[in-house]
N, C-alpha and C positions, 0 to 999 in steps of 0.2 A: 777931937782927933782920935784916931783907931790908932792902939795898942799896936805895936809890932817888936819884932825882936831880929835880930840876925848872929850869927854864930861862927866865927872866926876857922882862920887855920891850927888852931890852939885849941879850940874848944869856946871859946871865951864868948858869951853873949852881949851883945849891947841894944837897949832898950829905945826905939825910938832915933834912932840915928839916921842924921840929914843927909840928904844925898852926898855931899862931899866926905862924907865918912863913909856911905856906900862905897863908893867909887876908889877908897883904898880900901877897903877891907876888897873888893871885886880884886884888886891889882897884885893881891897873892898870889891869883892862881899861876902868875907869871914868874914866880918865887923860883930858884934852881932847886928848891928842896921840898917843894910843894907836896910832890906825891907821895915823902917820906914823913910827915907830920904825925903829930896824933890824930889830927882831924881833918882829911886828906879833900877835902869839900867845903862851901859856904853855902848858908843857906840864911832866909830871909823868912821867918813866920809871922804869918797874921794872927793873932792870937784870939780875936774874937770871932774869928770862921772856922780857924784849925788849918788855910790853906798855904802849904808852903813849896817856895821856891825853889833847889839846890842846884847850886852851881859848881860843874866838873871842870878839872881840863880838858883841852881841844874842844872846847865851845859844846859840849853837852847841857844842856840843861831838865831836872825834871818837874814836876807838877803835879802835885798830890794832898788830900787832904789824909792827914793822919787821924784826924777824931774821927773818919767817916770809914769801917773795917771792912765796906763793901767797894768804895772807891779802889779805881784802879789808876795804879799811876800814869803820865803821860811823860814827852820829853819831846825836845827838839834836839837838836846836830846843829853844828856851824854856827854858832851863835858869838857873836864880837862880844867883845868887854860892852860896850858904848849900847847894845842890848840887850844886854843881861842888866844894865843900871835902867834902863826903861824896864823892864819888867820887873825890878825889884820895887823901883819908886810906883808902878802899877798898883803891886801886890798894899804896897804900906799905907796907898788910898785907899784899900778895899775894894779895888777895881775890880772883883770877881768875873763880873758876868765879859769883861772887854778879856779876861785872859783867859776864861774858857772857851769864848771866841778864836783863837788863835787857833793855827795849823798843826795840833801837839801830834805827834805819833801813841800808838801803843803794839806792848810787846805782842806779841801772839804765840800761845803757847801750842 
């Protein structure tokens, strides 16, 4: 089993958590106090690739590997609760190459 980790509205990490722990840590973002937290985001890292997840309110999502200084992030819009938890239970397979496949956006500078 690959290593992962996700990272709360607190700050708070938890190592390896089953998708029904997904799925409330996901159901913050619907918090009334969400966007005034310490940690106003959730994210989901693969820890043996570097590639991680982050999940906004109003269904942003982005896509990036942090160990890689040349990687450029990616993101989707409009994204439901229901898949953002497919793409996190994705990422915690190590499913890399199916969600580099996906329709991500980039910014353009």
């Amino acid at each position: 089993m690959d290593l992962y980790h996700t990272t709360d509205m607190d700050g708070v990490s938890e190592l390896n958590p089953d998708a029904a722990r997904m799925e409330q840590i996901i159901a913050q973002l619907d918090m009334p106090d969400f966007e005034e937290a310490d940690h106003p985001d959730l994210s989901l890292v693969h820890d043996k690739s570097g590639w991680t997840l982050t999940l906004y309110p109003r269904g942003i999502v982005t896509y990036e590997n942090l160990e890689d200084d040349d990687d450029q992030p990616r993101f989707m819009t409009g994204i439901l609760r229901a898949e953002a938890l497919q793409l996190w239970k994705s990422l915690a397979r190590g499913d890399i190459d199916h969600l580099k496949r996906l329709p991500w956006l980039r910014d353009v500078d």
